[in-house]
N, C-alpha and C positions, 0 to 999 in steps of 0.2 A: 553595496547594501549590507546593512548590520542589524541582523535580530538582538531582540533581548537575550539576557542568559538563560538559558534553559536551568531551573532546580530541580534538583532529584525527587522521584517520589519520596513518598514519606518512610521512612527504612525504620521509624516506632511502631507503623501502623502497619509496616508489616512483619514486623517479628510478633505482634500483637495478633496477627490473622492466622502466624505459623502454628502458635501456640495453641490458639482456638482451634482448628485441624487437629492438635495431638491433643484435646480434650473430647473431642467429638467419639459418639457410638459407632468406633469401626476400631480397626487396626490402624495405626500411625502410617502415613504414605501408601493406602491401599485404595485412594482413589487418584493416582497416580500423579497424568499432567495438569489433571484438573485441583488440586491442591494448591501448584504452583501458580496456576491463573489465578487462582480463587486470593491468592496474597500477593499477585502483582495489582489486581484490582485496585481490592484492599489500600493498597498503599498509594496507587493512583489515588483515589478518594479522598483519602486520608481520612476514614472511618473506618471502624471494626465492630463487628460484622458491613461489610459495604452491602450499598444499595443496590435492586435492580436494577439498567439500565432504561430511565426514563425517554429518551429523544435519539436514536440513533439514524444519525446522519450518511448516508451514501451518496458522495459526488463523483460524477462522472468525468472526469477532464478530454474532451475529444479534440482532436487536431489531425491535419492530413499530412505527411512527409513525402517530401519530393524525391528521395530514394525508392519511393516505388517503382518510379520509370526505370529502375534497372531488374525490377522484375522479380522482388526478394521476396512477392507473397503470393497465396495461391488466389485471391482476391483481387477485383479492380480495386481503383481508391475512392470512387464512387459511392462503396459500400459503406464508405467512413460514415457519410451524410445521412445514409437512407439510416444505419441505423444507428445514430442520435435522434432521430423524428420516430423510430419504433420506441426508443426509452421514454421520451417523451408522451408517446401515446400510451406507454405502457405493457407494450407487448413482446421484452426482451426479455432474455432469461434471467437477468437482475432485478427486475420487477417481480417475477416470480419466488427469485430464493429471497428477496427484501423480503416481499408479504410475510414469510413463511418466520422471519426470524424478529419482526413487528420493527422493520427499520423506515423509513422514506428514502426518497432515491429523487437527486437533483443532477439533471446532465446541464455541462456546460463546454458551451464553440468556445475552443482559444484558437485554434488555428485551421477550421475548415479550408477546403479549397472551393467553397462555393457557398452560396447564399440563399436566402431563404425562396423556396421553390424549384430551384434547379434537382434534378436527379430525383425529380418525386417529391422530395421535402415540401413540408408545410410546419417552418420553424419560428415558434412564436420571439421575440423582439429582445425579451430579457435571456433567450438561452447561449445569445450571443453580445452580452455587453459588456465581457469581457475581453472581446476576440481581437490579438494582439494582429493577425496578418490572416491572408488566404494562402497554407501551407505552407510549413517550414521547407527552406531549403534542402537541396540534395547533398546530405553529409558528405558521399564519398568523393564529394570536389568542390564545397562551396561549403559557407558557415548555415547551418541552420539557422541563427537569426543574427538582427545588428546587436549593438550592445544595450541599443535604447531599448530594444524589444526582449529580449530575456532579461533585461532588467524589470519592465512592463508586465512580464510572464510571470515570475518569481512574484513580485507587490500582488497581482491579482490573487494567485494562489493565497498570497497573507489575507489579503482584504475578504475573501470566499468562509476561509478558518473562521477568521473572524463575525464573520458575522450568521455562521452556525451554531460558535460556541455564545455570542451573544442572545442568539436565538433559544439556547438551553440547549444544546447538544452534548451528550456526555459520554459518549464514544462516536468516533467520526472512522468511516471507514472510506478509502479516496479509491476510486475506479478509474479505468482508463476505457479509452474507444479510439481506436484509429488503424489503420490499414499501412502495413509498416512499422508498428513502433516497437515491434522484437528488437527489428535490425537496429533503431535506434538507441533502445535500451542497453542491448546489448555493448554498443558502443562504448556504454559512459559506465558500464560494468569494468568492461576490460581493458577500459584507462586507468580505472580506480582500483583494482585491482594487480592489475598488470599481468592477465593472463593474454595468452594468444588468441586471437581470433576464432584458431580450429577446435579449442575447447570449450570458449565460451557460445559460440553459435549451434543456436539446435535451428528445428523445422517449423518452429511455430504454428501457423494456420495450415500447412501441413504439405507444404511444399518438395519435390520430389528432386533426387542426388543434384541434378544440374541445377536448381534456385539455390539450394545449400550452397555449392557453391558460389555462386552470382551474390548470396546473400554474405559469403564467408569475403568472398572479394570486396565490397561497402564497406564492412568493419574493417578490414582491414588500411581497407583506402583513409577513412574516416581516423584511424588509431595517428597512422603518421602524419595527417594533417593536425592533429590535435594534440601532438605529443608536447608543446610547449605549456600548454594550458593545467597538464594535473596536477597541479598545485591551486589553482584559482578556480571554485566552481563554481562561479557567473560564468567566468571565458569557456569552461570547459563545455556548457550548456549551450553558449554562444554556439561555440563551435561545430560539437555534434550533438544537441540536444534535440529541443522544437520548444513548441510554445505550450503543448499539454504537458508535456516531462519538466518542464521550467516550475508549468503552475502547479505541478503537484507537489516537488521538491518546495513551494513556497507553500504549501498548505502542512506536509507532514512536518514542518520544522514551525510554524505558529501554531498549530496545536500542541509539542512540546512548551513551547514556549508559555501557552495559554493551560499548562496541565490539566491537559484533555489527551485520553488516552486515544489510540491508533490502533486500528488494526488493520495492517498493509496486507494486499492480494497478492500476485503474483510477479511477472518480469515487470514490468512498466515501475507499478507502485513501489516496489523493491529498489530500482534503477533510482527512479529520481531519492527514495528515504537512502539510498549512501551518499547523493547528493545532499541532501537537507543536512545530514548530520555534521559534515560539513561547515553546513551556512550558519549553523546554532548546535556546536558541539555539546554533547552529553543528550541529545533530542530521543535516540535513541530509547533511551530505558521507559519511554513512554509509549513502548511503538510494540507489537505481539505479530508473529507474521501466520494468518489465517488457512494458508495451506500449501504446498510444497507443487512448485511447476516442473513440469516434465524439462523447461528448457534448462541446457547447463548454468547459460549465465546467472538463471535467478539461484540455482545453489550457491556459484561462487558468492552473491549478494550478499544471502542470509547468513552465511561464515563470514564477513569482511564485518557482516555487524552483530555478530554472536545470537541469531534471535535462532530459534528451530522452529520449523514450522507447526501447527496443531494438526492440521487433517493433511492427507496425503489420496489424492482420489483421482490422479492422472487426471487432473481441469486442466486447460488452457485455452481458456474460451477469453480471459481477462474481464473486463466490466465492474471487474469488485466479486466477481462472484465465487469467488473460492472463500474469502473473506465472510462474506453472507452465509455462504455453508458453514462456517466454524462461528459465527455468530448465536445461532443457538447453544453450541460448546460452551463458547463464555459463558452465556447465560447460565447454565448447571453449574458452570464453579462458582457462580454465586449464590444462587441458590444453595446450592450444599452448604457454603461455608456458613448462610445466611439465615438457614430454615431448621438444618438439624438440629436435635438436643447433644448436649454433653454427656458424658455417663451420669453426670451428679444431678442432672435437672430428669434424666429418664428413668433415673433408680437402676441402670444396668450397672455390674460390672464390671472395672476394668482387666488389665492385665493382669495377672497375681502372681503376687510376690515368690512364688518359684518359678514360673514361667519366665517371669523378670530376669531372676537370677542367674536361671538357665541361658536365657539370651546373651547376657553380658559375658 
């Protein structure tokens, strides 16, 4: 599979945002990391002063992983289902911080292990017409999908981008939902990286020393069956991926593609965007990462792709909702950069000329 080239934001529009900031009635750089958003915006855009965010998008990618039979979460896998049918009704905690930061929130089955009515569910038709399989296989001794099917996973995730940012989306934020998909993420972290299994695995849903281990045991099983693949990330997806980590990795790489900005959550989201960047190099400089997970591997992530995170609030819930949280954040660096006066439009003045001089 081949994406388009991903192009750089605009680097006029944003030296033209930076500028604007060191015009504006404050101190130069004293609204910190919000400056910097407010000119990565900017330059997403390619307008100065950029606009509020009119349509933001939150998709949920759910799927089920068959490494949970070795018992890596503190969760059955049951849980997967029940709640995609709570986002869908509305009553998960990403519907909440959506509301809060005026996003909408669309869940989609790529890989349930079960179908509409089992385990309680009442899943309407279209939340699953993408649904590549019922549960990706058990990485740490089988491939999680065929080649047809993470190639299936990856197109859906484009074809989803697509047609949010046709819809007018103009920041897309991608969630995840599944039971298991630390240990999977983790996986495709610590290929792509090439750390060890014992630093890249945390506890995720919060499982106690003996799952850490059980769970350190999967990655690691999963690293050696996989070791021919990190060079290739279809195969390496194939191998130890699934079919929600596939379609997310195809969604944050066509919205580079579609210069539509990203703001990635936590392990999952993370996992598959060093995947994507990959599939449509340079994807990256489109992508902000929403808030800092307690798990190791998603630090290793955020350093393999230079992003730092905006909030830091000990989340590990996933769903997008750390993302959702610094959603509002964005939102203020546009604003500022978009709403303040200059000194020359407010009649205040600037630095003066011994202050200046003294600083130099």
């Amino acid at each position: 599979m081949e994406f388009s080239a991903v192009s750089p934001p605009d680097a006029a529009m944003g030296a033209a945002a930076r500028a604007r900031q060191n015009r504006l009635t404050k101190p130069p750089g004293s609204l910190g990391r919000l400056e910097d958003l407010s000119v990565w915006v900017a330059s997403c855009q390619g307008q100065c002063p950029p606009k509020q965010f009119d349509r933001v998008r939150i998709v949920v990618f759910a799927g089920d992983h068959g490494v949970t039979r070795a018992r890596v979460s503190a969760y059955p896998a049951e849980v997967t289902a029940q709640m995609v049918a709570n986002i869908d009704r509305g009553g998960a905690a990403i519907n909440a911080l959506a509301a809060i930061g005026g996003a909408g929130v669309r869940v989609v089955d790529m890989a349930l292990n079960s179908d509409a009515g089992e385990f309680g569910t009442d899943l309407s038709p279209a939340i699953s017409a993408h649904k590549v399989r019922r549960g990706s296989g058990d990485i740490s001794h089988e491939d999680a999908l065929t080649a047809d099917e993470a190639l299936a996973a990856v197109e859906a995730g484009r074809r989803i981008a697509d047609d949010e940012v046709d819809a007018g989306a103009d920041l897309l934020i991608p969630g995840d939902m599944g039971i298991g998909n630390t240990t999977v993420a983790t996986a495709l972290v610590a290929s792509l990286t090439g750390a060890e299994p014992v630093e890249a695995v945390g506890y995720g849903t919060g499982i106690d020393d003996a799952g850490w281990a059980r769970k350190t045991a999967a990655v690691r099983d999963a690293l050696f069956r996989s070791r021919s693949q990190r060079s290739d990330p279809l195969g390496l997806l194939r191998c130890c991926g699934g079919a929600d980590l596939a379609a997310l990795a195809g969604f944050c790489a066509q919205a580079a593609v579609r210069r539509t900005p990203v703001l990635l959550d936590g392990l999952a989201s993370t996992a598959a965007a060093l995947v994507a960047d990959r599939l449509a190099p340079g994807a990256r400089a489109w992508w902000q990462v929403g808030h800092r997970s307690p798990e190791p591997a998603h630090a290793l992530a955020c350093a393999a792709l230079g992003l730092e995170p905006i909030l830091d609030l000990r989340m590990r819930l996933g769903e997008g909702s750390g993302a959702a949280m610094a959603l509002p954040v964005l939102r203020a660096a546009v604003a500022t950069l978009a709403s303040m006066s200059t000194f020359t439009e407010a009649g205040v003045s600037g630095p003066s000329e011994r202050q200046a001089g003294a600083d130099e």
